[in-house]
DRENDO-1510 file (C-alpha; in Angstrom, 1 decimal, always signed):
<recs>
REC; n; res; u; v; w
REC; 1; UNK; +0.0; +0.0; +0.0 .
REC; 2; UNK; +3.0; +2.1; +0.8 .
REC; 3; UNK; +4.4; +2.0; -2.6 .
REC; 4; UNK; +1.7; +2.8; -4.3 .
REC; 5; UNK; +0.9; +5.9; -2.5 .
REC; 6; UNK; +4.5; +6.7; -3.3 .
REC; 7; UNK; +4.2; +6.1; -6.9 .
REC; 8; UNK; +0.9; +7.4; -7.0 .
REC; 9; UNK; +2.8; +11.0; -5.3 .
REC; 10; UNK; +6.0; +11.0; -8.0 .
REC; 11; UNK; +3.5; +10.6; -10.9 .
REC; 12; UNK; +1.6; +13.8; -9.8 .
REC; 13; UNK; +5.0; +15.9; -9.1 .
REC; 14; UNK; +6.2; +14.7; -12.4 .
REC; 15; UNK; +3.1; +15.7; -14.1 .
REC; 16; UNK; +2.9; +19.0; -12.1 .
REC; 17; UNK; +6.3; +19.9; -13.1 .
REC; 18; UNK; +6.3; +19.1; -17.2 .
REC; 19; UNK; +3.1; +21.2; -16.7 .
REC; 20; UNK; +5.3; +24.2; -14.9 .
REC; 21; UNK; +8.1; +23.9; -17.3 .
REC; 22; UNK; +5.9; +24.0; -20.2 .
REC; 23; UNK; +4.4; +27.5; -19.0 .
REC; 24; UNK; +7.2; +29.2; -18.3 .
REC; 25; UNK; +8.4; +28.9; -21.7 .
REC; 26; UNK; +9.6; +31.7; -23.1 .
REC; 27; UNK; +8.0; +31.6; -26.5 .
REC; 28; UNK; +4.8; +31.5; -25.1 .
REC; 29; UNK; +4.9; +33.2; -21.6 .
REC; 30; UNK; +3.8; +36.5; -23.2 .
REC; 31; UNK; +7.7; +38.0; -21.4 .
REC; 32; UNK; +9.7; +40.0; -23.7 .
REC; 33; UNK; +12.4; +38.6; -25.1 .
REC; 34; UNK; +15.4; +40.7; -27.4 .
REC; 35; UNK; +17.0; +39.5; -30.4 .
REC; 36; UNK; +20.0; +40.3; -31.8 .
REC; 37; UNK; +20.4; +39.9; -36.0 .
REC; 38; UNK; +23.5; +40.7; -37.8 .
REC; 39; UNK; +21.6; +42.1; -40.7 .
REC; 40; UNK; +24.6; +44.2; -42.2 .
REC; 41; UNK; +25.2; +42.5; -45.4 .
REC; 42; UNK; +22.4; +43.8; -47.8 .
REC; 43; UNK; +22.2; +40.3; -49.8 .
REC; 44; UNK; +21.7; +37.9; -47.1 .
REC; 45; UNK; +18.3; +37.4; -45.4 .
REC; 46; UNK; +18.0; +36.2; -41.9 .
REC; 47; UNK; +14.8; +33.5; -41.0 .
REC; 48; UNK; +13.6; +34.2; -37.8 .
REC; 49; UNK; +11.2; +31.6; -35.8 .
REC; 50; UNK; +9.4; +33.2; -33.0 .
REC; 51; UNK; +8.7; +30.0; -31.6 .
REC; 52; UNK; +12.2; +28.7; -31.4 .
REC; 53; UNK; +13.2; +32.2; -30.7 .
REC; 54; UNK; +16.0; +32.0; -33.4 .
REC; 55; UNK; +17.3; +32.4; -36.6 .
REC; 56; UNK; +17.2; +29.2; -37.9 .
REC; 57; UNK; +19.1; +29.9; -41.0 .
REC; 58; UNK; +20.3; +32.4; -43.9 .
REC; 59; UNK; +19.4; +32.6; -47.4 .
REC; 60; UNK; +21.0; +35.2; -50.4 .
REC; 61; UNK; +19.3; +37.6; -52.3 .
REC; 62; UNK; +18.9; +35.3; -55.5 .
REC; 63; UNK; +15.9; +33.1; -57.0 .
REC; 64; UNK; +17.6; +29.7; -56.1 .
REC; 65; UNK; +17.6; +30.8; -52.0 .
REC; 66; UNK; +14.4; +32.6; -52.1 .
REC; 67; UNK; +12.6; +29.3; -54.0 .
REC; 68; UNK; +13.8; +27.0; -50.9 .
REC; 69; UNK; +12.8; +29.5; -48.1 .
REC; 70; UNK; +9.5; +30.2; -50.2 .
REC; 71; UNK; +8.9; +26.5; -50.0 .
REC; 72; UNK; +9.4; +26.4; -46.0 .
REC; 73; UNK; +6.5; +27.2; -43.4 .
REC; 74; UNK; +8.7; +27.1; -39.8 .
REC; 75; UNK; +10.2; +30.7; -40.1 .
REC; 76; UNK; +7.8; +33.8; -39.5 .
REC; 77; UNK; +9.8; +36.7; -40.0 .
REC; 78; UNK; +13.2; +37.3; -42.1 .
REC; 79; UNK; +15.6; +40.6; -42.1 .
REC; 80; UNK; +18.1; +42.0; -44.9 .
REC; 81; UNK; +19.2; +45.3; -43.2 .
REC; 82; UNK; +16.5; +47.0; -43.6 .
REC; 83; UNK; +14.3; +45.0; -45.2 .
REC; 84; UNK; +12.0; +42.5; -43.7 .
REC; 85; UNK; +9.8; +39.5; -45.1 .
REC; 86; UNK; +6.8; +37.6; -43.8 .
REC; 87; UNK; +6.1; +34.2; -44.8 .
REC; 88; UNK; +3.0; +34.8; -46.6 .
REC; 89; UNK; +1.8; +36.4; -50.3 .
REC; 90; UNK; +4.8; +36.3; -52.5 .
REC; 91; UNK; +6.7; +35.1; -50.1 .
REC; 92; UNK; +5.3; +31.5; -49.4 .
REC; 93; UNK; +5.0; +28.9; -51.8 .
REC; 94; UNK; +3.6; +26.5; -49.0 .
REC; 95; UNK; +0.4; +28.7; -48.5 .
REC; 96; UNK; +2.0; +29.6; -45.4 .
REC; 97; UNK; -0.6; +32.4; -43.3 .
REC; 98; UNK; +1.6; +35.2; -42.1 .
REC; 99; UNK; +1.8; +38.6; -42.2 .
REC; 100; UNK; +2.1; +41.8; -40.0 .
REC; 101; UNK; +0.4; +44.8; -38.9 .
REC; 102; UNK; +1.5; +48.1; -38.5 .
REC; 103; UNK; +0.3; +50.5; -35.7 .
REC; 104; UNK; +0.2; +54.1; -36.0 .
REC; 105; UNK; +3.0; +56.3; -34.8 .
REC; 106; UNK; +3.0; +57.0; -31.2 .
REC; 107; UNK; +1.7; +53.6; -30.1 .
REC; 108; UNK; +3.5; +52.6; -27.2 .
REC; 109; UNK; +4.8; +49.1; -27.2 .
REC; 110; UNK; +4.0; +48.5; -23.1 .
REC; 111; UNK; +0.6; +49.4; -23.6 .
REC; 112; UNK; +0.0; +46.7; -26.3 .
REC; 113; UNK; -1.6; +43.7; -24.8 .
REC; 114; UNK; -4.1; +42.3; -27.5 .
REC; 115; UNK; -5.0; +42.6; -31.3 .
REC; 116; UNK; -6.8; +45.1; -32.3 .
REC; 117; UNK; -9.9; +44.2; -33.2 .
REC; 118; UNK; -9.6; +46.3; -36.8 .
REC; 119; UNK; -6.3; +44.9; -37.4 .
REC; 120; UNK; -5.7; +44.1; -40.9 .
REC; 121; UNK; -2.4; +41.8; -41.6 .
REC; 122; UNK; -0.6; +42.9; -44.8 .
REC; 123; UNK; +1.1; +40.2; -47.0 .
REC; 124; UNK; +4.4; +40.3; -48.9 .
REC; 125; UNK; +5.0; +41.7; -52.1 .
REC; 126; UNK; +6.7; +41.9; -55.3 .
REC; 127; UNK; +8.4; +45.4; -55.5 .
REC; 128; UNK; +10.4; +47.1; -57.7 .
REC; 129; UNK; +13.8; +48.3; -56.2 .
REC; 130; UNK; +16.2; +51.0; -57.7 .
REC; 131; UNK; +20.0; +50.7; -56.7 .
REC; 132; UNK; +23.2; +51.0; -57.3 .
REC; 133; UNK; +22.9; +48.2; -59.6 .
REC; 134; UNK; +19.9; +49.4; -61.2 .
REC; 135; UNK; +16.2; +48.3; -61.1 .
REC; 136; UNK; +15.3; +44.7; -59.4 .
REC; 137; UNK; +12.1; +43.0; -58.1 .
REC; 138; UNK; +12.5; +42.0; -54.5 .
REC; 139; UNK; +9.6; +40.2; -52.6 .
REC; 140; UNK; +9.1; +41.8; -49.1 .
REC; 141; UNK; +6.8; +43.6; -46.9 .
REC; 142; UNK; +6.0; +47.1; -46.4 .
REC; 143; UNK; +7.5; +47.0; -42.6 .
REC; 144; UNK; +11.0; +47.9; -42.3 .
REC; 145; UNK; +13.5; +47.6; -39.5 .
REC; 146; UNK; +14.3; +51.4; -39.6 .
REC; 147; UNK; +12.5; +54.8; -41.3 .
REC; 148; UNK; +13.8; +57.4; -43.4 .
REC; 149; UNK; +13.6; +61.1; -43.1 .
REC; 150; UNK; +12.1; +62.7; -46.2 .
REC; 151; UNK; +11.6; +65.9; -48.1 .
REC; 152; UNK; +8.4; +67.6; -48.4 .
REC; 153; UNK; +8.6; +66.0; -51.9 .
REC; 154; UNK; +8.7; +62.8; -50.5 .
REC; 155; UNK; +12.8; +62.1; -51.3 .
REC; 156; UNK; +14.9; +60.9; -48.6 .
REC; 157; UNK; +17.0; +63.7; -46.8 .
REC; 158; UNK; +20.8; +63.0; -47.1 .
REC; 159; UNK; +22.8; +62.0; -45.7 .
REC; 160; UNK; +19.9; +59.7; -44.4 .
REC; 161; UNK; +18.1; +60.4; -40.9 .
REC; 162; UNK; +16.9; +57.4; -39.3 .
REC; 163; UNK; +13.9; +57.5; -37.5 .
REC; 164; UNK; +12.5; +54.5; -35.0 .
REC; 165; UNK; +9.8; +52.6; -37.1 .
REC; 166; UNK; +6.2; +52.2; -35.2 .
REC; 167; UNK; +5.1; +49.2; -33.7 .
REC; 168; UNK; +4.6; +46.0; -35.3 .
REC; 169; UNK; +2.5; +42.7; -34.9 .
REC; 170; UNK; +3.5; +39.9; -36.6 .
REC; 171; UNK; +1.5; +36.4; -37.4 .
REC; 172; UNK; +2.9; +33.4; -37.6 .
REC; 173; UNK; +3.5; +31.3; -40.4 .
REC; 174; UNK; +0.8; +28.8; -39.3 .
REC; 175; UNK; -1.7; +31.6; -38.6 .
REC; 176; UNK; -2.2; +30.9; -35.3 .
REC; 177; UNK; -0.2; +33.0; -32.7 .
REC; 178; UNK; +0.8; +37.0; -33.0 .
REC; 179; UNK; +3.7; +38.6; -32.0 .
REC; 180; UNK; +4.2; +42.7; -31.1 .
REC; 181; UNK; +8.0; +43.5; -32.0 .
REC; 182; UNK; +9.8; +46.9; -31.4 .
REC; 183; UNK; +12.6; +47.5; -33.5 .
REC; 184; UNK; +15.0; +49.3; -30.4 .
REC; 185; UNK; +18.5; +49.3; -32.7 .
REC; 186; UNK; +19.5; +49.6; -36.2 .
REC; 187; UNK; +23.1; +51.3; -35.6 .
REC; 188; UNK; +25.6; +50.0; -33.4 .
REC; 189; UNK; +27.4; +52.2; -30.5 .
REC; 190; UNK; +30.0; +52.3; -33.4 .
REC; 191; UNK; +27.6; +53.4; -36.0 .
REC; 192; UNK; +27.4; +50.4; -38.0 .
REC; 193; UNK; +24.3; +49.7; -39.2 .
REC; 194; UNK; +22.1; +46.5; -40.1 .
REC; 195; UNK; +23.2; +45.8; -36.7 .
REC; 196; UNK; +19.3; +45.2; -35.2 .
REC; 197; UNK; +17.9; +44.4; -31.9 .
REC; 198; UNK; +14.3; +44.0; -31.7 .
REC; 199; UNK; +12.1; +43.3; -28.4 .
REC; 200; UNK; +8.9; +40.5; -29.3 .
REC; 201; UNK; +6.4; +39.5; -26.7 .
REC; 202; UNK; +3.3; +37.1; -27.7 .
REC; 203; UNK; -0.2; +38.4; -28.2 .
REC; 204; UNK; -2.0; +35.1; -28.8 .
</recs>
């Protein structure tokens, strides 16, 4: 009788304690994590998995790379300086069900603790991009790590002026969880940029 009231009593601590571990883990706790991306080169993209809470690989700036990461639904978010990608519209091959939304300026990150109710989640795009290299189409979405100052006219005021970019929420691939992220760094203490840190926290 003895030992089974002691088994019975190490069954419910084990249970109790997988079920402790499992809430406090970070990717779903709704506590803010920080992530640090390299993003300086402005060819390579970085795939970021909010649940893993990593970059769980890299890809180039080419159709061969973009065609494999297309084709993959376990990354939510990717970074090329400035740039960023969801996995969904152009950018998912897999009919993968991301996207972000954008708040308006102002919009304090703290005081974000749901999805609004109006939120719409934008998809990726084909865009046409002007460079040094000339004219290109690059798939991405309209959020970006950092802002530009601009003219009246709309161009961008050179040298360029960074300004903080508002607050986001991103959905997962799968659809089923959000994400609020604050872009806090794009330049470096030694002025390098592409150097990003971002804070994310879990809506749902």
């Amino acid at each position: 009788m003895m030992k089974k009231v002691l088994c019975l009593l190490v069954a419910v601590f084990i249970i109790v304690f997988s079920a402790c571990k499992k809430n406090d883990s970070p990717a779903g706790s709704g506590e803010t994590l920080s992530q640090f991306i390299d993003a300086s080169s402005s060819t390579t993209w970085h795939y970021f998995s909010f649940k893993d809470t990593m970059v769980i690989g890299t890809g180039e700036e080419n159709e061969t790379d973009n065609a494999a990461w297309f084709a993959r639904t376990d990354w939510d978010m990717a970074i090329c300086r400035y740039k960023i990608r969801t996995n969904s519209g152009a950018a998912t091959t897999a009919g993968a069900d991301g996207g972000v939304f954008t708040f308006s300026s102002g919009i304090s990150y703290d005081d974000i603790t749901a999805v609004p109710d109006t939120a719409i989640f934008a998809t990726d795009q084909e865009v046409e991009e002007s460079g040094m290299g000339g004219t290109k189409i690059i798939v991405k979405s309209k959020a970006q790590v950092i802002q530009y100052k601009a003219n009246e006219d709309g161009s961008l005021v050179m040298p360029p002026v960074y300004l903080q970019s508002p607050i986001y929420i991103f959905k997962t691939a799968d659809g089923k969880n959000t994400y609020k992220v604050n872009f806090t760094q794009y330049l470096n203490e030694s002025s390098t940029s592409g150097k990003v840190i971002f804070d994310y926290a879990i809506l749902y």
